[in-house]
C-alpha positions as CSV (number, residue, x, y, z in Angstrom):
1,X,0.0,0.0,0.0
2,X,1.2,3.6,-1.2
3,X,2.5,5.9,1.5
4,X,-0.2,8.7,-0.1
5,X,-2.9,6.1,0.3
6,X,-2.2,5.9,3.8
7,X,-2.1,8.8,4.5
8,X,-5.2,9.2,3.3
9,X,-7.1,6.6,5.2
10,X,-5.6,8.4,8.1
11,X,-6.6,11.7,7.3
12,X,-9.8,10.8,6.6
13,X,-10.7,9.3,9.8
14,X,-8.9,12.0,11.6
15,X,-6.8,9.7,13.2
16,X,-9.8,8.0,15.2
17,X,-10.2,4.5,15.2
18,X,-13.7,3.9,12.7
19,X,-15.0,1.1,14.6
20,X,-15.1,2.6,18.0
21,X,-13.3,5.9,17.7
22,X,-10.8,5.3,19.9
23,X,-8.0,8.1,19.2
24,X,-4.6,7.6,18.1
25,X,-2.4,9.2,20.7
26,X,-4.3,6.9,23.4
27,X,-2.7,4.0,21.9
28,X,0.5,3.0,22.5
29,X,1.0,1.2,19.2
30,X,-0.1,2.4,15.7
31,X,-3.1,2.3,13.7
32,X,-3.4,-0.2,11.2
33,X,-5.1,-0.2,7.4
34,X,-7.8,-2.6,7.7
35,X,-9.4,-4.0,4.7
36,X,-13.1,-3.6,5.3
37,X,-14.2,-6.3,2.9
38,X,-10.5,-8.8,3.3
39,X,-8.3,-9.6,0.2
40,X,-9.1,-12.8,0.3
41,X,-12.7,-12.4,-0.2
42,X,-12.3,-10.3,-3.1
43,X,-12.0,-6.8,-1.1
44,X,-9.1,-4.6,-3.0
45,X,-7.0,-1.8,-2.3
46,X,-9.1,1.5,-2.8
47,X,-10.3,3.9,-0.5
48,X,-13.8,2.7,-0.4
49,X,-12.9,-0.2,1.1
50,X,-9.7,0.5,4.0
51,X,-10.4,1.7,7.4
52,X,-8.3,2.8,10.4
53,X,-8.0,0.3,13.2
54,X,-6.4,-0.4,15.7
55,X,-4.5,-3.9,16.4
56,X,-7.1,-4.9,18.4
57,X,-9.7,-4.7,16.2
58,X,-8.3,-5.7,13.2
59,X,-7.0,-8.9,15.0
60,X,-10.6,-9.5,16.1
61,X,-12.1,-8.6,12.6
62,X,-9.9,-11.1,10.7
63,X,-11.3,-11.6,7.4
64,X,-14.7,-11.3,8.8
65,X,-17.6,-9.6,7.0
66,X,-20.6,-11.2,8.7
67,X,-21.5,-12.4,12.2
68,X,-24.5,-13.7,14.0
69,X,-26.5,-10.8,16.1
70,X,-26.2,-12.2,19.5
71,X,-30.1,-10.7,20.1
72,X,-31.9,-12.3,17.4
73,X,-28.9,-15.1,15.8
74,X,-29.3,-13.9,12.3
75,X,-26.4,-13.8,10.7
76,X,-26.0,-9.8,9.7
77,X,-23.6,-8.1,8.3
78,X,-20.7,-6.7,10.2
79,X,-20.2,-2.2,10.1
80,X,-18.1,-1.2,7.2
81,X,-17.0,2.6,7.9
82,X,-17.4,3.7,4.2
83,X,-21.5,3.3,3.6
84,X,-22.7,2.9,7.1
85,X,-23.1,6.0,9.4
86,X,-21.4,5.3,13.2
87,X,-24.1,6.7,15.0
88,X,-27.1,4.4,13.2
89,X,-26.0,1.3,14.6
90,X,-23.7,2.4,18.1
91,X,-24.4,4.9,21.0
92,X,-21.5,5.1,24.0
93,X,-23.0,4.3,27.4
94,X,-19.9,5.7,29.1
95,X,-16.9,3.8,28.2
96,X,-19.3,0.9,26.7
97,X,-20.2,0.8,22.9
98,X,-23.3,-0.7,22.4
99,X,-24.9,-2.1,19.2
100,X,-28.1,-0.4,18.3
101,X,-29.2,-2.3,15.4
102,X,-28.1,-6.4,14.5
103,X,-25.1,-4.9,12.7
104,X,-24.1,-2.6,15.7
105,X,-24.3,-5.4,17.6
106,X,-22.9,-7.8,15.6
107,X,-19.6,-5.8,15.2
108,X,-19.4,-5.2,18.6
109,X,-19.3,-9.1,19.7
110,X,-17.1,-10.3,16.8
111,X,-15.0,-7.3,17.4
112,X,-14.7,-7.7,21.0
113,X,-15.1,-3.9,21.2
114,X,-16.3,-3.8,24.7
115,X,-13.4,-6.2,25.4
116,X,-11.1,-4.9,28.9
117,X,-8.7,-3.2,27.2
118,X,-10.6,-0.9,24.8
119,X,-13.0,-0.4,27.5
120,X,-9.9,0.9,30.0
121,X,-8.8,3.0,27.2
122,X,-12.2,5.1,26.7
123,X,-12.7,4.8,30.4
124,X,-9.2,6.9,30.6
125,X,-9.8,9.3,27.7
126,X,-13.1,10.0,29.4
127,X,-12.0,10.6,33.3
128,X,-9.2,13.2,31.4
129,X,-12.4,14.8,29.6
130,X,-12.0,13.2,26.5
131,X,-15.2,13.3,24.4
132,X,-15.4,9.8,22.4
């Protein structure tokens, strides 16, 4: 990947996480280029379909573009940054990100967003008056 498509990506998301907006400088280790639809599954290099993440979520992502919604067990869609709007399918209830809608929810199991180490990193960024 070009260093002008990077930066890009980056700029774009104004160095905020996309899948639960967790800034850059809060993180110890850097961002990541996530391919919202994977390579191997047919996704290319473009803008319309890279993301920034962070290590954690892109681990958790993988090559994943579906999972089940752990309300209903329909298998939904996961959140892709490019066509969805953040604020459709998540709300913040203080340093958790909950899933308003089978995708929101979806993404934020297979993700693991609410997972203990994202969750102490909002719950810092908030106690220093950090709006997520």
């Amino acid at each position: 990947m070009n260093r002008e498509l990077v930066r890009a990506v980056r700029e774009r998301a104004a160095e905020r996480r996309e899948y639960c907006c967790i800034p850059q400088f809060a993180l110890p280790l850097p961002f990541q280029i996530d391919h919202v639809i994977a390579e191997q599954q047919g996704g290319k290099t473009v803008p319309g379909n890279l993301a920034l993440a962070c290590p954690h979520c892109n681990r958790y992502k993988g090559p994943n573009i579906a999972a089940l919604d752990p309300e209903s067990g329909q298998l939904v869609r996961l959140f892709h940054p490019r066509t969805d709007i953040w604020t459709d399918h998540f709300e913040f209830q203080r340093e958790r990100t909950l899933g308003k809608t089978p995708v929101g929810r979806a993404t934020v199991q297979v993700m693991a967003i609410n997972a203990s180490e994202p969750l102490r990193f909002r719950l810092e960024l908030l106690r220093a008056g950090i709006t997520l």
